[in-house]
LUMMI-122073 format. One record per residue (C-alpha): residue in one letter; x, y, z. Coordinates in steps of 0.05 Angstrom, whole numbers, padded with zeros to 5 digits, always signed. Example, Ala and Ser with C-alpha at 12.3 -4.5 7.8 and 13.67 -1.06 7.14 Angstrom:
REM LUMMI-122073
A+00246-00090+00156 S+00273-00021+00143 
***
This chain:
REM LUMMI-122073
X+02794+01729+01943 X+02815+01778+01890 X+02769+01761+01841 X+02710+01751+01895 X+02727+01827+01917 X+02714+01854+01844 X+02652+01812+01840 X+02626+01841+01901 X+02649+01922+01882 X+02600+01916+01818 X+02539+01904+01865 X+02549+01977+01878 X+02500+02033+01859 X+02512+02066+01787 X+02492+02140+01794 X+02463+02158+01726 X+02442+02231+01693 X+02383+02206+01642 X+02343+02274+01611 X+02287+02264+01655 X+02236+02325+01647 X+02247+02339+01718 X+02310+02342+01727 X+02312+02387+01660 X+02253+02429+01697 X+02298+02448+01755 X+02356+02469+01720 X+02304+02529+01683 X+02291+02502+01616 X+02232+02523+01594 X+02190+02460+01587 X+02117+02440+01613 X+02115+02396+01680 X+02076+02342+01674 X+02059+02282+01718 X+02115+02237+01680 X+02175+02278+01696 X+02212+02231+01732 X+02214+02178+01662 X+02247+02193+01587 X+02179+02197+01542 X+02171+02141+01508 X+02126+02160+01427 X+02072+02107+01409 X+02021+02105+01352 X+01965+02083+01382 X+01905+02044+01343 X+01838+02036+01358 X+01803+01976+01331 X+01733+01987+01360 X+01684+01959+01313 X+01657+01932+01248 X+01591+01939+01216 X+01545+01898+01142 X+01599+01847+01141 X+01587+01787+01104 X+01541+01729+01142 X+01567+01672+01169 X+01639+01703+01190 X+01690+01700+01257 X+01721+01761+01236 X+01780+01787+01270 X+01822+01839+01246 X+01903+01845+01244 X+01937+01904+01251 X+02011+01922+01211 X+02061+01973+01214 X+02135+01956+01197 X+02153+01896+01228 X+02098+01905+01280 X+02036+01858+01282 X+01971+01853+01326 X+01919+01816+01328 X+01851+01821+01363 X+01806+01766+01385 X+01752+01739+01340 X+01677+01744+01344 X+01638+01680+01324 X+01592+01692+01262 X+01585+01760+01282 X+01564+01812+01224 X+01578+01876+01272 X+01634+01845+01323 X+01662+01896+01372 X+01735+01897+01396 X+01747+01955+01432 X+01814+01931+01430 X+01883+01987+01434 X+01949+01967+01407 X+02020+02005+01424 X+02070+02010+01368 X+02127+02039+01392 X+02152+02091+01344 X+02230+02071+01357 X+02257+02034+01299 X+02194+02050+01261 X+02209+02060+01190 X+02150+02059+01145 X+02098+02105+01148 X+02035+02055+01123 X+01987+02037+01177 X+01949+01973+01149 X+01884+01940+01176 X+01872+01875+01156 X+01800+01847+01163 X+01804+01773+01170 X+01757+01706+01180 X+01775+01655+01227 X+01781+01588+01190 X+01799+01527+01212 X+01855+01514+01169 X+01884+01579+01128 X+01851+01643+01148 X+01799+01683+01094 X+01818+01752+01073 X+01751+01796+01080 X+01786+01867+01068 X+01828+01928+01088 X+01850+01998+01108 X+01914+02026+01102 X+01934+02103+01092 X+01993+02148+01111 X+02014+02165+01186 X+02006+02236+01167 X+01927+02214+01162 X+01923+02210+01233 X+01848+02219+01267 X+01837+02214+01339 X+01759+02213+01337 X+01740+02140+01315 X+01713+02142+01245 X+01690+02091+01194 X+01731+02069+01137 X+01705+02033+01079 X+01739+01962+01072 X+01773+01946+01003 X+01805+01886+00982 X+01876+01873+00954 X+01871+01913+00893 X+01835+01972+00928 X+01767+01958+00907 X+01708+01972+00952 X+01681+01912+00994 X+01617+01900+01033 X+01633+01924+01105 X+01664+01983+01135 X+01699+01986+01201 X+01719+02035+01256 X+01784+02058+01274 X+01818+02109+01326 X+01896+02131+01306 X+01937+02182+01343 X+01998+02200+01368 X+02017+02192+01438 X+02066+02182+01498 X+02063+02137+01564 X+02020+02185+01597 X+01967+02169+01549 X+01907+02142+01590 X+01905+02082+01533 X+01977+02064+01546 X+01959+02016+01606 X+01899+01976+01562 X+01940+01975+01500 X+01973+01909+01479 X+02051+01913+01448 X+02078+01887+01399 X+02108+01815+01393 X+02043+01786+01432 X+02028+01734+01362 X+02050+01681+01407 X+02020+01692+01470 X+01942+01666+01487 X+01890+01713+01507 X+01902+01680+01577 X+01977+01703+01570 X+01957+01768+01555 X+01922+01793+01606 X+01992+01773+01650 X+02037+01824+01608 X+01985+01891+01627 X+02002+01949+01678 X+01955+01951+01738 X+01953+01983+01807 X+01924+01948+01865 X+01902+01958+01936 X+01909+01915+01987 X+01847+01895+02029 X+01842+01936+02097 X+01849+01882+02162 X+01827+01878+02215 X+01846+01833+02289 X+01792+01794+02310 X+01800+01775+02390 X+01762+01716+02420 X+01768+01711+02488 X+01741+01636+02511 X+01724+01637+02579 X+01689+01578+02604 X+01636+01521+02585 X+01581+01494+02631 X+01546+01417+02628 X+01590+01386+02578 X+01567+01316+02566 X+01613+01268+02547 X+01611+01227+02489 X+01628+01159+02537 X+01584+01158+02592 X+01609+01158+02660 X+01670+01193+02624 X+01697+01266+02653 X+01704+01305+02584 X+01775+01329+02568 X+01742+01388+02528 X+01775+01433+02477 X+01756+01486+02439 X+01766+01493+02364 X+01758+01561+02331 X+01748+01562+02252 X+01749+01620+02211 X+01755+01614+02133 X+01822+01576+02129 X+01850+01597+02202 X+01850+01537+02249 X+01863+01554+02322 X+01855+01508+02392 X+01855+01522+02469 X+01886+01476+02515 X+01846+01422+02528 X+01814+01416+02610 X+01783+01356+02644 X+01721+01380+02677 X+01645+01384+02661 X+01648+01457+02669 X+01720+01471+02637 X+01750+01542+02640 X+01799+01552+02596 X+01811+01632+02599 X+01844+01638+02531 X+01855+01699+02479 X+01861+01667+02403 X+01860+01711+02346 X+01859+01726+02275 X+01866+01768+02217 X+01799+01785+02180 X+01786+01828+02127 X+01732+01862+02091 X+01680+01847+02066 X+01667+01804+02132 X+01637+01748+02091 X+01666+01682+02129 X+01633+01662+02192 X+01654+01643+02258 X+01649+01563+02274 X+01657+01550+02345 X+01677+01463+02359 X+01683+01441+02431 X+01714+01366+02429 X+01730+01307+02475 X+01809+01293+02463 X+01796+01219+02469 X+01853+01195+02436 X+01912+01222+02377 X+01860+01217+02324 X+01794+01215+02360 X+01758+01284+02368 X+01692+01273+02377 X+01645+01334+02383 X+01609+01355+02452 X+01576+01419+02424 X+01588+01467+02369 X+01569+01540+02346 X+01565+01581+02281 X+01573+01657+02286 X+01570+01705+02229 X+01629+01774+02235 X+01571+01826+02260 X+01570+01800+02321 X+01638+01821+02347 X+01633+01885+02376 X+01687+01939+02342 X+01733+01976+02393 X+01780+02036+02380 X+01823+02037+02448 X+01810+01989+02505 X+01781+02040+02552 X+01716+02007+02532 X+01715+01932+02556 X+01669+01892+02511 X+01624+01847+02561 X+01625+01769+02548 X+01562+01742+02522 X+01534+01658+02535 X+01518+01629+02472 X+01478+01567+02469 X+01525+01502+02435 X+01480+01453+02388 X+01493+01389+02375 X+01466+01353+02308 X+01445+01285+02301 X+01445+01255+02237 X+01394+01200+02213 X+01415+01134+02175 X+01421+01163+02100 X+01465+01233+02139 X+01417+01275+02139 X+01413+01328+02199 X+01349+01300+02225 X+01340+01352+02286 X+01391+01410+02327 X+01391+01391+02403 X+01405+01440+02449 X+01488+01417+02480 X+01502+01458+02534 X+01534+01542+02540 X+01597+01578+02529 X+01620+01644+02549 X+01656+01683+02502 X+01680+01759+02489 X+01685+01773+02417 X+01717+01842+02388 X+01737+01874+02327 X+01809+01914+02334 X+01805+01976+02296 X+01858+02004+02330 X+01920+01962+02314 X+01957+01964+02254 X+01950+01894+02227 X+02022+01880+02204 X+02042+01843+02140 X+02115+01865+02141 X+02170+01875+02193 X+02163+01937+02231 X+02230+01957+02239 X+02260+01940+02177 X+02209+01940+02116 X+02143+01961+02138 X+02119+02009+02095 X+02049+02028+02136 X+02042+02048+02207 X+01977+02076+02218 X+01915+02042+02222 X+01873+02019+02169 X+01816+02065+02166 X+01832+02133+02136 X+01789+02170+02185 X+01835+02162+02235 X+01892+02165+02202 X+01954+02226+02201 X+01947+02273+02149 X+01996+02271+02087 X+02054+02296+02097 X+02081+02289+02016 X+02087+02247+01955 X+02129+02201+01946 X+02141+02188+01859 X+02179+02131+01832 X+02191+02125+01756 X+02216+02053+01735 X+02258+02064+01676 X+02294+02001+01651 X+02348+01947+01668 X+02398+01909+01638 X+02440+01853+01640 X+02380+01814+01665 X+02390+01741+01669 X+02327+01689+01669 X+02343+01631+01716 X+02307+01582+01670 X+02304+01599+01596 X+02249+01572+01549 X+02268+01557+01478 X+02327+01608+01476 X+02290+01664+01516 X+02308+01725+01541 X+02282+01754+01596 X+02200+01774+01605 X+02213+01825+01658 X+02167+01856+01699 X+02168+01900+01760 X+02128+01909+01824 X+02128+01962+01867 X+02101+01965+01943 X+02084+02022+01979 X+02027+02027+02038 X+01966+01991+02014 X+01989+02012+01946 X+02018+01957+01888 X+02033+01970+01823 X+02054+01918+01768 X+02098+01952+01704 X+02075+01918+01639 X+02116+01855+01625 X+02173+01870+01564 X+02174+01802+01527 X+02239+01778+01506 X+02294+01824+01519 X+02354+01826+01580 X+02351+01905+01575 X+02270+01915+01583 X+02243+01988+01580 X+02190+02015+01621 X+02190+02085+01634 X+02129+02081+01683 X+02127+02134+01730 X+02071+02123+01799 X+02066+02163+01866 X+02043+02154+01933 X+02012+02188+01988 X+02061+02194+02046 X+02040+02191+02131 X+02104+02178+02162 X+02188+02182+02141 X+02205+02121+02171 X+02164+02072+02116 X+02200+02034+02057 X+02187+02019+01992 X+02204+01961+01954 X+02207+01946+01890 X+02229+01879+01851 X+02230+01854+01796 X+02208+01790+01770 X+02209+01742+01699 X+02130+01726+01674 X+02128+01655+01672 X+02052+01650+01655 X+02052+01675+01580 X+02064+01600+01551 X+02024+01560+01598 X+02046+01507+01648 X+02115+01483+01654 X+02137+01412+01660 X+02118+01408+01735 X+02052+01432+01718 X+02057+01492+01761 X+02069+01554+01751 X+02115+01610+01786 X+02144+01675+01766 X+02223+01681+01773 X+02237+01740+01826 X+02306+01763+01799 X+02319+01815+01859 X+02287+01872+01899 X+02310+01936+01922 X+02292+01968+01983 X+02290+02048+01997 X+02283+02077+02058 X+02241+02142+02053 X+02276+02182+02114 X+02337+02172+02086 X+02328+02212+02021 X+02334+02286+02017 X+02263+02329+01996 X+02256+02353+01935 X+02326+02316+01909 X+02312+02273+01845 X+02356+02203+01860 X+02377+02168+01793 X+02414+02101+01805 X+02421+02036+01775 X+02408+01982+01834 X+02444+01921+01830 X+02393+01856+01833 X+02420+01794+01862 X+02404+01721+01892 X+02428+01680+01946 X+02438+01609+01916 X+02468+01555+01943 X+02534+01565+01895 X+02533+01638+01930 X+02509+01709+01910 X+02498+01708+01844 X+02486+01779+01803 X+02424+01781+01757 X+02417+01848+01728 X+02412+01928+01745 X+02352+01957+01764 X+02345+02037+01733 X+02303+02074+01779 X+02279+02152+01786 X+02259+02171+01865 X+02228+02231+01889 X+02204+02251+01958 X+02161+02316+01963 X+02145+02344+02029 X+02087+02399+02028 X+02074+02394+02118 X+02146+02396+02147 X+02110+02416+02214 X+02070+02355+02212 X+02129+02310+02193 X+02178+02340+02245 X+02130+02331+02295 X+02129+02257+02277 X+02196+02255+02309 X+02167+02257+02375 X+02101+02198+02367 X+02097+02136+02369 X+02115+02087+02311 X+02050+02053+02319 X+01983+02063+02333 X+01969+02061+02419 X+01940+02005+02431 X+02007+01973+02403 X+02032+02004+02479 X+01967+02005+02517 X+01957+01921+02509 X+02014+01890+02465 X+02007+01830+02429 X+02062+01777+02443 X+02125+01776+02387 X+02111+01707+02365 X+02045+01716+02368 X+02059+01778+02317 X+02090+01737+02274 X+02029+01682+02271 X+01996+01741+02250 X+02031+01755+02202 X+02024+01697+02167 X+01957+01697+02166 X+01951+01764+02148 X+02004+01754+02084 X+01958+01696+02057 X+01899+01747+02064 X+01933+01796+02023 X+01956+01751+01970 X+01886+01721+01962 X+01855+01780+01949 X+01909+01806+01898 X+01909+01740+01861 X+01834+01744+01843 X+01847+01817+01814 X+01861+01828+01738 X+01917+01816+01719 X+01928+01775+01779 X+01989+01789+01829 X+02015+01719+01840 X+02020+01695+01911 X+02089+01676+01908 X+02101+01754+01888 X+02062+01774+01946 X+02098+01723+01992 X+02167+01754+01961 X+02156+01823+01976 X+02124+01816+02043 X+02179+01762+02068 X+02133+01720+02088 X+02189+01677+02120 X+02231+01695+02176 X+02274+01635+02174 X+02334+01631+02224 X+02396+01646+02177 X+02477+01624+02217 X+02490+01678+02162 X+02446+01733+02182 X+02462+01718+02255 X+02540+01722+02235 X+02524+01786+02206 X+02476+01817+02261 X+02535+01800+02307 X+02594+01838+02260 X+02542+01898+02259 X+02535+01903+02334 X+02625+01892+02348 X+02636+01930+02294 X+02601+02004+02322 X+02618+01974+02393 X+02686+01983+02369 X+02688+02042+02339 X+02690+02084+02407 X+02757+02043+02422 X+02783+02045+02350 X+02779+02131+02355 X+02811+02128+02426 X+02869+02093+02401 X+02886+02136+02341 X+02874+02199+02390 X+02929+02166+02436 X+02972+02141+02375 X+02978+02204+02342 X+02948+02174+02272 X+02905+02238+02266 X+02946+02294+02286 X+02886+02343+02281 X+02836+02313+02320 X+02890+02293+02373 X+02903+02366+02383 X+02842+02385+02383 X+02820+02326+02438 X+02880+02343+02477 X+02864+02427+02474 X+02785+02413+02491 X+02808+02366+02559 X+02854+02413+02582 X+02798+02468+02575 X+02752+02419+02615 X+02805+02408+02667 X+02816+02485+02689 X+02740+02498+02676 X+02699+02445+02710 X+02630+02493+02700 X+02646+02482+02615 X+02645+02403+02615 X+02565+02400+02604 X+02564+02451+02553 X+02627+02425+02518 X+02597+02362+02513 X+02533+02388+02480 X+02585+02434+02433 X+02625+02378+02411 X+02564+02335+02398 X+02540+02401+02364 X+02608+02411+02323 X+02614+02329+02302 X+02548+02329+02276 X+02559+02392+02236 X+02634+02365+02207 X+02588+02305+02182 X+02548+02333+02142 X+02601+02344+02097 X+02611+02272+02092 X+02539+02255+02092 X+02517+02203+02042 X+02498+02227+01973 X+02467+02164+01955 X+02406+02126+01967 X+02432+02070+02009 X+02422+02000+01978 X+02436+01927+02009 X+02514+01910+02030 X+02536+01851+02003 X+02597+01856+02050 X+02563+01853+02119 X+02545+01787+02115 X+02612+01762+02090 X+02580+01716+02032 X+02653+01692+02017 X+02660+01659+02084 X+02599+01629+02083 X+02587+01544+02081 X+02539+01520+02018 X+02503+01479+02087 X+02487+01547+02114 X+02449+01561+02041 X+02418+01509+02042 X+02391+01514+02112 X+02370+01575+02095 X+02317+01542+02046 X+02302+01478+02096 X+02231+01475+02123 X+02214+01482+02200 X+02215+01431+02227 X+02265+01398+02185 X+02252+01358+02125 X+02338+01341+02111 X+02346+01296+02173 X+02312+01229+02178 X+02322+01215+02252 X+02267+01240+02293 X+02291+01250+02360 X+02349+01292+02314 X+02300+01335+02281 X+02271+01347+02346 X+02335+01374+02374 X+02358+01409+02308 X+02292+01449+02307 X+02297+01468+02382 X+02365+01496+02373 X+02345+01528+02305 X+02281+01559+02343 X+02322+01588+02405 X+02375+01616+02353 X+02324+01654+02314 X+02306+01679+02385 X+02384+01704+02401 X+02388+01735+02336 X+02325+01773+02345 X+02354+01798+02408 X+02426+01808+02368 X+02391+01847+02308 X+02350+01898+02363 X+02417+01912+02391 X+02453+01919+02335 X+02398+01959+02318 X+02395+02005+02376 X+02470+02014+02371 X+02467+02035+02303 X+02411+02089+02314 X+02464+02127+02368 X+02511+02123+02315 X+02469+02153+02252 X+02440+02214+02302 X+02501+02257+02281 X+02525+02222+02216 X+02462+02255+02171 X+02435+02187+02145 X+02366+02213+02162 X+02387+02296+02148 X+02313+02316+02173 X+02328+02286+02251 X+02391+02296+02251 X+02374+02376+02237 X+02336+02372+02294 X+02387+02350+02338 X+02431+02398+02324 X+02373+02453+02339 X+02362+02417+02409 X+02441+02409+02415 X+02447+02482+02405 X+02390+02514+02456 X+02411+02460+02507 X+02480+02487+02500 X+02466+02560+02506 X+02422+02535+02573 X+02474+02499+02606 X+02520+02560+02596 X+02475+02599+02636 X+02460+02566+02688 X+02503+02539+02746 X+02537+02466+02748 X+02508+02463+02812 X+02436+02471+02794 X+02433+02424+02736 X+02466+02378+02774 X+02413+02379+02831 X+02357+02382+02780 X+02372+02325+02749 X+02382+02286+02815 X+02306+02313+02838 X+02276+02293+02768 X+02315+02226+02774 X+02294+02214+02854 X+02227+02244+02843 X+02168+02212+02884 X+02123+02156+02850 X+02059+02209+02846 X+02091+02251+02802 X+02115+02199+02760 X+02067+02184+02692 X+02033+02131+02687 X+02031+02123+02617 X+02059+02056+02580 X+02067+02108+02514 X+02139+02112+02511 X+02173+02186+02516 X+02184+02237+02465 X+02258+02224+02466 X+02242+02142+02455 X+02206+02164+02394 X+02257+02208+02367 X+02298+02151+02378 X+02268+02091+02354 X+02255+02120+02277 X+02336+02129+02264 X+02348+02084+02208 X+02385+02024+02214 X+02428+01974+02174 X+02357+01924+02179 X+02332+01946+02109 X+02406+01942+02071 X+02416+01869+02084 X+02401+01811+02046 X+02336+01774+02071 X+02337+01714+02070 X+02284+01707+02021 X+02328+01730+01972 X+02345+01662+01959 X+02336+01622+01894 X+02294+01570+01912 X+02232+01597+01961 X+02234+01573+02034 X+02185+01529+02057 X+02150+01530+02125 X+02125+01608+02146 X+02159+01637+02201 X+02190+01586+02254 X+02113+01562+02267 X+02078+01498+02263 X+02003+01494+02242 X+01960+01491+02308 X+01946+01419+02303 X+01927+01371+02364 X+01988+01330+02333 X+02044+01385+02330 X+02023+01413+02397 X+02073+01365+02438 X+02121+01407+02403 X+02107+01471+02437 X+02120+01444+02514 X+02183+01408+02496 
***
């Protein structure tokens, strides 16, 4: 227990003091901002290989570049006499000792490369204009050919860094190559598409004299949704199905009524394609979009398949419309979303600040798998809004250095940001499986309301895994925050909105059918990053969104200890009042209901002065530190390896061979998830009331001391009496002076964006094998639908 107590104290934060230009900035050294002032600069000689001219015929030239120890190579142009590169390469200038840059022209040869010439000359020669240069050959004689060349001096900042290769790339493809670069990427905007199937008329059966048991299957791209099915010639089903689209609206709509006949007969009664333009695009639902009778066609096929002619089927009334005015959700809302406004930007809150991150470095890094002796080839990704960004990858090191510093526009405090970091498995190839994944290694997750503006927060951040064996350190994360606020009106009047955009209030979609969503909105997202360049990989994508909301008997354990603990607390403080463990505060408890007793008209306004005076003694205690995930909550030393590994099981189950088993082990796993939901939003809601006075968000709880204050001063002045029978008429007021309104209060608002324990936990993604199955749901198949009603 000893030992497992030390393991868990190092998966603490490391504050650190690294010369950052901005932190020297602030204490009035007199040094230039710039836009990487939250990162230690980082020198690089930068080369420019751009192009040759008059080289000898019949030639693949490439050209190498050397300096020191450093090597890099471009690609080769076939039988090319004036090839082009365009290609930058990086030498870092740390353990650089010689000061000759040479430029080796080369052919490429089947079996030992030709020497065709070079260009070498002092550092000091430096020219950042490309210019030619005459080739020579080995004993500085001139050659036929000349080539161009760009050299300068440079930092991270420099606009070439992101397109320049490093050094120790002579083993890596041109395939693997494009996997190491920097790149920032933008998620696609989404949209909800509702279809609401009403009814069908003159369904003919595919059996005469047959009453069709009609269906309705709704296709778009690779989303796959039914209705019930309903016996009748004219079936009504009545339904709302929908889906996650996203621009450009390129799939269409295909629209499949069937006869359920039997468990794998289907047959078609009708069927309609429908391209995206057709679904009418709504803001708010003050404007009902009308349904519309389309006609269904039917295709008959001749002998050889060919669609010999379209008959006409029969109708089907449908409403179709494009939600602009939800916030299509691909992460949790109230524990790592990191956008909550809606996804075009003309209707979207203005900025209220920047948020800058500089990744600097980690160490201690430790791949999971190692190839041929391998350290690790780290990379980090960082998620913010619709903003990604991928560091370059640092090849074969456990203490990789990036020193890359991005920012982000801000809308609203209560957003996270995560970043994690991950070991590039596609440099080599495919592995032995003949698949290929990237290694996450651990994330960190940062609440933005939490940190002070204008404070500078240098940490190292513990990464770790949940494995089987247990939690399982694999390095420190170095990391540079910064959170600029320029509208402090506009974000303290944030306080009092909604999370959400309103038609989240005004017509709410159904929590599981949120999480469906979800899902489909996820793969959406990870498609469209995996076809950028480099691509994101979709199990990166899947990682950082937690695409799995598995039911965890840890995470419920530790839900549960979160809610007792501040449940607790109250009776905890009232026994060390009575007990006399604090003298101080039991004197001062005892002197303030004594005062209370022989003043009755001071017991409102004492209660808003104490509130007043607790929250003011805390923020001497408030925390200095970014929070970070608590690897005590959960109580990994008391948990069973068969809660791990259920952690990582499939739903439905894939460990239990007995089927009327699995069918009661995934009913009790699915109603569990649903009691810890309802465990976590208590635990939740209790630990908002406890972080209003406690300064873990110092912006609300400033304004709660302002409102504590003025409501103090106004229950002083006025009567017990007449508060007393104002609150009773507000409280009793008639139903016509009541709002109507489903937006919840100001004081709900306020409420609801405290910060919570949610983001400090670990997820049970952060696992070491990925879980399989997305989100307690089973594909809308006619054969997993028995499922549902059981």
């Amino acid at each position: 227990m000893d030992m497992l107590s030390t393991q868990l104290s190092n998966f603490g934060l490391v504050e650190t003091s690294p010369p950052l230009p901005g932190r020297l900035l602030g204490h009035g050294l007199n040094k230039t901002a710039s836009t990487h002032d939250l990162v230690e600069q980082m020198h690089y000689l930068f080369v420019n290989v751009v192009k040759a001219k008059h080289l000898l015929g019949g030639l693949s030239p490439y050209v190498e570049v050397k300096l020191d120890n450093y090597r890099g190579i471009t690609g080769h142009s076939y039988k090319n006499r004036n090839p082009v590169w365009q290609q930058i390469f990086a030498f870092s200038k740390e353990g650089m000792h010689s000061n000759l840059l040479e430029v080796v022209v080369k052919n490429k040869h089947v079996g030992k490369d030709d020497y065709v010439g070079r260009v070498s000359f002092e550092l000091s020669e430096l020219s950042l204009a490309p210019q030619w240069y005459e080739l020579e050959n080995k004993t500085g004689e001139k050659v036929q050919g000349k080539i161009m060349l760009a050299v300068w001096k440079g930092t991270q900042g420099d606009e070439a860094y992101h397109n320049g290769l490093h050094p120790g790339t002579l083993n890596i493809s041109q395939e693997g190559i494009v996997h190491m670069r920097s790149q920032i990427y933008y998620s696609p905007k989404l949209y909800y598409l509702r279809l609401h199937i009403i009814q069908a008329q003159e369904l003919v059966s595919s059996h005469k004299g047959r009453v069709p048991y009609a269906a309705v299957k709704v296709q778009l791209g690779d989303q796959v949704q039914y209705t019930r099915a309903d016996r009748s010639v004219n079936p009504v089903w009545n339904e709302e199905l929908m889906f996650v689209v996203s621009k450009p609206f390129n799939d269409f709509l295909v629209f499949l009524v069937e006869d359920r006949l039997g468990s794998n007969m289907f047959p078609s009664l009708g069927q309609k394609i429908l391209p995206m333009c057709v679904a009418t695009k709504r803001l708010d639902h003050c404007n009902p979009v009308e349904a519309q009778w389309f006609n269904l066609e039917k295709p008959s096929f001749t002998s050889n398949g060919y669609d010999k002619e379209v008959k006409f089927a029969s109708k089907i009334r449908m409403r179709l419309c494009l939600e602009a005015g939800y916030q299509v959700l691909t992460e949790s809302i109230h524990c790592t979303s990191s956008d909550l406004q809606l996804p075009s930007k003309h209707f979207r809150n203005p900025s209220i600040g920047i948020l800058e991150l500089g990744v600097l470095s980690a160490r201690n890094l430790i791949p999971l798998q190692a190839r041929d002796g391998r350290c690790s080839d780290a990379y980090c990704v960082a998620k913010y809004g619709s903003k990604w960004v991928r560091t370059r990858t640092v090849l074969d090191t456990c203490s990789p250095r990036w020193n890359e510093q991005y920012t982000w526009d801000v809308y609203d405090p209560y957003t996270v940001i995560t970043i994690a970091v991950f070991n590039n498995c596609h440099l080599f190839g495919e592995n032995e499986n003949g698949t290929i994944k990237d290694q996450l290694m651990g994330k960190v997750r940062i609440r933005l309301s939490r940190l002070e503006t204008n404070r500078i927060y240098t940490h190292f951040y513990p990464l770790f895994l949940l494995q089987p064996s247990g939690l399982k350190k694999m390095g420190e994360l170095h990391l540079a925050l910064r959170f600029k606020c320029d509208a402090w009106m506009n974000m303290v009047s944030l306080y009092s909105k909604p999370l959400l955009p309103n038609m989240h209030y005004l017509q709410p979609i159904a929590d599981d059918y949120i999480d469906f969503l979800r899902y489909q909105a996820v793969i959406a997202v990870a498609a469209r990053l995996a076809s950028a360049e480099p691509p994101l990989q979709k199990e990166v994508v899947e990682y950082m969104l937690e695409i799995d909301p598995i039911w965890s008997l840890r995470q419920c354990k530790a839900n549960i200890l979160r809610l007792s603990s501040l449940v607790f607390t109250v009776g905890r403080l009232f026994d060390d009042v009575q007990n006399w463990r604090k003298p101080v505060i039991a004197c001062l408890a005892h002197v303030l209901f004594l005062t209370q007793v022989c003043y009755p008209k001071l017991i409102l306004p004492m209660l808003f002065l104490k509130l007043f005076l607790i929250g003011v003694w805390n923020y001497w205690f408030r925390p200095w530190n970014s929070p970070h995930i608590d690897t005590r909550l959960p109580h990994p030393e008391n948990t069973h390896p068969d809660e791990l590994d259920e952690e990582s099981d499939t739903f439905p189950t894939s460990s239990c061979p007995e089927i009327y088993m699995r069918m009661r082990y995934d009913r009790l796993r699915s109603q569990a998830f649903q009691i810890d939901k309802v465990a976590a939003y208590l635990a939740a809601q209790a630990e908002r009331a406890h972080a209003i006075l406690s300064w873990h968000d110092p912006r609300a709880t400033a304004i709660l001391l302002v409102l504590l204050l003025v409501t103090m001063v106004f229950l002083y002045a006025m009567s017990l009496q007449v508060v007393c029978a104002l609150i009773g008429l507000y409280l009793l007021r008639h139903p016509r002076l009541r709002s109507r309104s489903k937006m919840p209060s100001m004081a709900m608002n306020f409420y609801q964006r405290l910060p919570t324990k949610s983001d400090v936990l670990i997820g049970v993604l952060d696992t070491y094998s990925w879980p399989r199955g997305y989100g307690g749901f089973i594909p809308l198949e006619p054969d997993n639908l028995c499922l549902f009603y059981m």
